[in-house]
N, C-alpha and C positions, 0 to 999 in steps of 0.2 A: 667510430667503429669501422665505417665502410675505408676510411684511408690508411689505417692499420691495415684492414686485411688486404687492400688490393698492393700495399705496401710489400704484403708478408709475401703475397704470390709474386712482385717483380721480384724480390731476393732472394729467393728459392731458384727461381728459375731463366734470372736474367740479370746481365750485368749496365746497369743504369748510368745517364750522363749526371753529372754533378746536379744540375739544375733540378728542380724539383717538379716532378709529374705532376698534374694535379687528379683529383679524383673525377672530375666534371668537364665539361669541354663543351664547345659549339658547336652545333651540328643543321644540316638541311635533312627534315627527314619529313617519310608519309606514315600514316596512316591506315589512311585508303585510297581508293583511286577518286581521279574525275577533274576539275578544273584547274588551277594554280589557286585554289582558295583551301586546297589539302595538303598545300606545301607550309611544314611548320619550321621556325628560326628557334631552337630550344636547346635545353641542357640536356647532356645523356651523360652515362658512364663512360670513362676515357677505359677500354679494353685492356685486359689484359694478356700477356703475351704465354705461348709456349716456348719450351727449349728453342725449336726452329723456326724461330719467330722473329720479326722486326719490329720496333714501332717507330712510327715514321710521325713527326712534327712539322706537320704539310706547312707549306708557305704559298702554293699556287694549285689552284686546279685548273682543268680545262673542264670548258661547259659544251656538253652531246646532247645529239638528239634524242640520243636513245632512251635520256630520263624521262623525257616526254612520254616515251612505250612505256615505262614502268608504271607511271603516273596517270596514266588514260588506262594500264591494265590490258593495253594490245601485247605486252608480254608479263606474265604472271609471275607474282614475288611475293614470300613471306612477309608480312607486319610484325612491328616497325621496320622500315625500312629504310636507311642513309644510304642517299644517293650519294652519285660522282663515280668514276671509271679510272681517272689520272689523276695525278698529281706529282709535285716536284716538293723535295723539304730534306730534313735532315734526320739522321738517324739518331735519337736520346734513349735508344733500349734495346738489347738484341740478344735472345735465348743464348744457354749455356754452350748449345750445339753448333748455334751461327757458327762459321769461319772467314766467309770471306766477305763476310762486311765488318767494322769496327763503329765505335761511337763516333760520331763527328761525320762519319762519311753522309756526301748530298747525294742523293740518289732522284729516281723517276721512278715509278709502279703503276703499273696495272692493277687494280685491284678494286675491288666494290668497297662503300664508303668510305668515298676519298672527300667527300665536301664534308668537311671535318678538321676539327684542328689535329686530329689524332687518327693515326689508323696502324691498326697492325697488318704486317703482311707477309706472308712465305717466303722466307731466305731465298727458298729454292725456284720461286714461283717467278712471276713479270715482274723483275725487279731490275734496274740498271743503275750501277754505279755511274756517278756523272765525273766528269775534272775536278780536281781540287780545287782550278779558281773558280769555279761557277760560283759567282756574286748572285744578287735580286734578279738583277736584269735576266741574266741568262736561264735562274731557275726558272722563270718567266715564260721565257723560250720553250724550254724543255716540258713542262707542265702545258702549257697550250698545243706544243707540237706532235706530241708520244703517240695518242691514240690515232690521229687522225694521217699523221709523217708514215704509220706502221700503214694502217689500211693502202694505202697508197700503195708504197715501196712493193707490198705484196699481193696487190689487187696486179700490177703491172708486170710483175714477174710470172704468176702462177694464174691467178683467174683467166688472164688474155696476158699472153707475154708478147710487149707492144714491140714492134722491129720500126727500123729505118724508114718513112714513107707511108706508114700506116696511117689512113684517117681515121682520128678519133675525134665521137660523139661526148661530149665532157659536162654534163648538167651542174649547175647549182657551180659555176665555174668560178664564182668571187667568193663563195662558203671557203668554209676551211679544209675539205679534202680537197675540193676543187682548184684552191690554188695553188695546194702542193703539188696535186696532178698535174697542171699547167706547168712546171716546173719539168718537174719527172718525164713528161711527155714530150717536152720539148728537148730535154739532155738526150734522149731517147732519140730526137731525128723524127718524130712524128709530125704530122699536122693536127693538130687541135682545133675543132671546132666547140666556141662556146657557146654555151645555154645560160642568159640571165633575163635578168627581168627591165632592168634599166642601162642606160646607157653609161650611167658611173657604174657600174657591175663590168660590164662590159669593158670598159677602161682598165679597170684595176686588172681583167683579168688578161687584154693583152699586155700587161705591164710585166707580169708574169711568165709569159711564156706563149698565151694564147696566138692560134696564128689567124683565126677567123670567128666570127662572130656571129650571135642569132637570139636578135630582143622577142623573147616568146610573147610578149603583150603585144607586139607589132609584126613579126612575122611570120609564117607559116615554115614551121621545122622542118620536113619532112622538104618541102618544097626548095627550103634555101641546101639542105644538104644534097640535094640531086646536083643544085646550080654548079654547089661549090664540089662536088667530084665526078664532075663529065656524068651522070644520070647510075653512076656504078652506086652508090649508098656505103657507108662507113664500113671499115673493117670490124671495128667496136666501137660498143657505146657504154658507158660507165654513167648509171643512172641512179641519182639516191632519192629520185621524187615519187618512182612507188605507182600506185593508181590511175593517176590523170596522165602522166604522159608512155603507157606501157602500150597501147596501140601506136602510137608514134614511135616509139621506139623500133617495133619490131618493123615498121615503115620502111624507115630510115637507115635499114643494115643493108648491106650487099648480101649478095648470094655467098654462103659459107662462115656472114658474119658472126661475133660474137656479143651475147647480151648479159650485158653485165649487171645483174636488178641489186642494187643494196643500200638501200634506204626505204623509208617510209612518209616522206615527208607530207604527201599528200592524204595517207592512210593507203593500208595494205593493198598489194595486185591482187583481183577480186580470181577467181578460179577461170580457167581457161581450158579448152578443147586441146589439144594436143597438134592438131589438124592448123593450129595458128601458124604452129613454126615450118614456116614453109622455106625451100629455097637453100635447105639444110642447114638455116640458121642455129647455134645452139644459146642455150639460156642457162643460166646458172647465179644462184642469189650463196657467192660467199662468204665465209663469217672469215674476220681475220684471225679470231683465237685457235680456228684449223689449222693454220696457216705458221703458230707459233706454236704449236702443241708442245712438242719436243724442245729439251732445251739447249740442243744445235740450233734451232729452228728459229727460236726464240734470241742466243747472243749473237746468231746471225743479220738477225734485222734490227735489233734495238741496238748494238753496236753502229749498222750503218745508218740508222738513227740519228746516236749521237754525234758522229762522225762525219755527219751532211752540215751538219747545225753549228759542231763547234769550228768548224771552219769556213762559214760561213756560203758554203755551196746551197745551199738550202735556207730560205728567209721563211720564215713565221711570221704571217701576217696576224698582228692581234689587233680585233676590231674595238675593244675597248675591256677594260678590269672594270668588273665589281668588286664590293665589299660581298662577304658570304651573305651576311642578311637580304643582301638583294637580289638574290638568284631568282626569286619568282618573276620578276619585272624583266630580267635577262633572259628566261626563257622564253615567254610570253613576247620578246624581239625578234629571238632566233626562230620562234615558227609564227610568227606572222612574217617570215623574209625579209623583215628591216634592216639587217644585221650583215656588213661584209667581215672575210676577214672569222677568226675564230673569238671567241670569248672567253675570257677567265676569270675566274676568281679568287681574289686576293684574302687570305685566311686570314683570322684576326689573334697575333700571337700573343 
């Protein structure tokens, strides 16, 4: 009965690939909040679509911090809840209204539960049509790069828009924003100072682009950035660790600099006087979805997106694929720091 009807609803309201939907899917989903012992590997309902709907037969996702907030409940979200943010796959269903996507088309989206073999998503919403040759490999690419290649592209345009000569403070520099920063930063004419933790961090990330470096278990931050810019302090700092290094940071900026807070990896920046930002520093914790609201805004950057990547100006470091069952072992990497380089997960088709 249930694959009649979720049958009757695609044909009413959607024109389907040959292949057959199934009713059931694989999914990462919670619960409730609290350790990785609330992250379940289960069957759900493969969704149903609207007129202006896609549905998309994921093949890769990229793994974020952010499902950690979801899942610790530092940001609050309805039960059940399937995680994932990105993902790369092909379209096998698309509302009567869709126009400019067709079946067959391999696409990228934004969109909440993407760790899934199945997701539906807004024609009109974060969606990018990719190349028609994009193979594994590339959806690969594309799926690990999306969320973290946008943060960037638009952290360095609009949060702090980096000029010629700028020093920049660059944390979490062999991560996956970080190394695209190192990239961007450097097309950019800037000097890059990195933040890691070891010295293969460190390598990877002047391989990248990084022009100077700072092992924070051996050196004193604040101390090596006065070294390394005549005692002036960075123009900006691009920081995703959150709590532990937010007094360093404000340290570490020049008079007029800019702080760029936008991670949590340490847990949240605890409240603070006002009376910190001395020196006419400013501070600002951007989300990138402001940044893509509009959707000028939006084929603006996901175009130059795919446009970095399929021509190879842009490398996407992937620090290793899971299978989806293993995402709890994967995240439990990426925030203990184990982890260079982004992670993804490979869907099970």
């Amino acid at each position: 009965m249930l694959r009649s009807t979720i049958s009757s609803v695609f044909n009413k309201r959607a024109t389907m690939a040959t292949t057959t939907i199934p009713k059931t899917q694989k999914v990462i989903l919670i619960n409730d909040t609290g350790s990785y012992d609330v992250l379940k590997y289960q069957d759900h309902p493969v969704p149903s679509i609207t007129d202006n709907e896609l549905l998309v037969k994921n093949k890769y996702s990229g793994i974020n911090f952010i499902e950690s907030y979801f899942r610790k409940g530092i940001y609050p979200s309805e039960k059940p809840l399937i995680l994932g943010r990105e993902s790369s796959g092909t379209v096998v269903a698309k509302g009567n209204s869709v126009k400019d996507f067709d079946i067959g088309d391999k696409v990228a989206y934004l969109s909440g539960s993407a760790f899934a073999q199945y997701t539906k998503v807004d024609a009109a919403g974060k969606v990018v049509k990719l190349p028609k040759d994009a193979n594994d490999e590339t959806l690969k690419l594309y799926a690990a790069g999306l969320l973290q290649s946008l943060t960037a592209l638009t952290f360095i345009d609009e949060a702090y828009n980096v000029k010629k000569g700028d020093f920049i403070l660059n944390y979490a520099a062999a991560g996956g924003v970080g190394l695209i920063l190192d990239q961007l930063l450097k097309e950019r004419g800037a000097h890059t100072i990195a933040v890691v933790s070891t010295e293969e961090k460190l390598e990877l990330a002047k391989k990248h682009g990084a022009e100077y470096g700072i092992i924070s278990s051996k050196e004193d931050i604040v101390t090596r950035v006065k070294e390394i810019t005549n005692n002036q302090g960075v123009d900006a700092a691009f920081d995703s660790i959150g709590k532990d290094t937010f007094e360093t940071t404000i340290s570490a900026l020049k008079r007029k600099g800019t702080f760029v807070s936008y991670g949590n990896a340490s847990g949240p920046v605890s409240p603070f006087p006002l009376t910190k930002l001395t020196g006419n520093i400013k501070i600002l914790r951007p989300s990138l979805f402001s940044y893509i609201a509009t959707s000028e805004e939006w084929k603006h950057y996901s175009r130059e997106f795919v446009s970095l990547v399929s021509s190879g100006k842009l490398k996407i470091n992937i620090g290793h694929v899971f299978p989806l069952s293993e995402y709890p072992k994967a995240t439990q990497l990426l925030e203990e720091r184990k982890t260079t380089g982004k992670l993804v997960l490979e869907i099970p088709q």
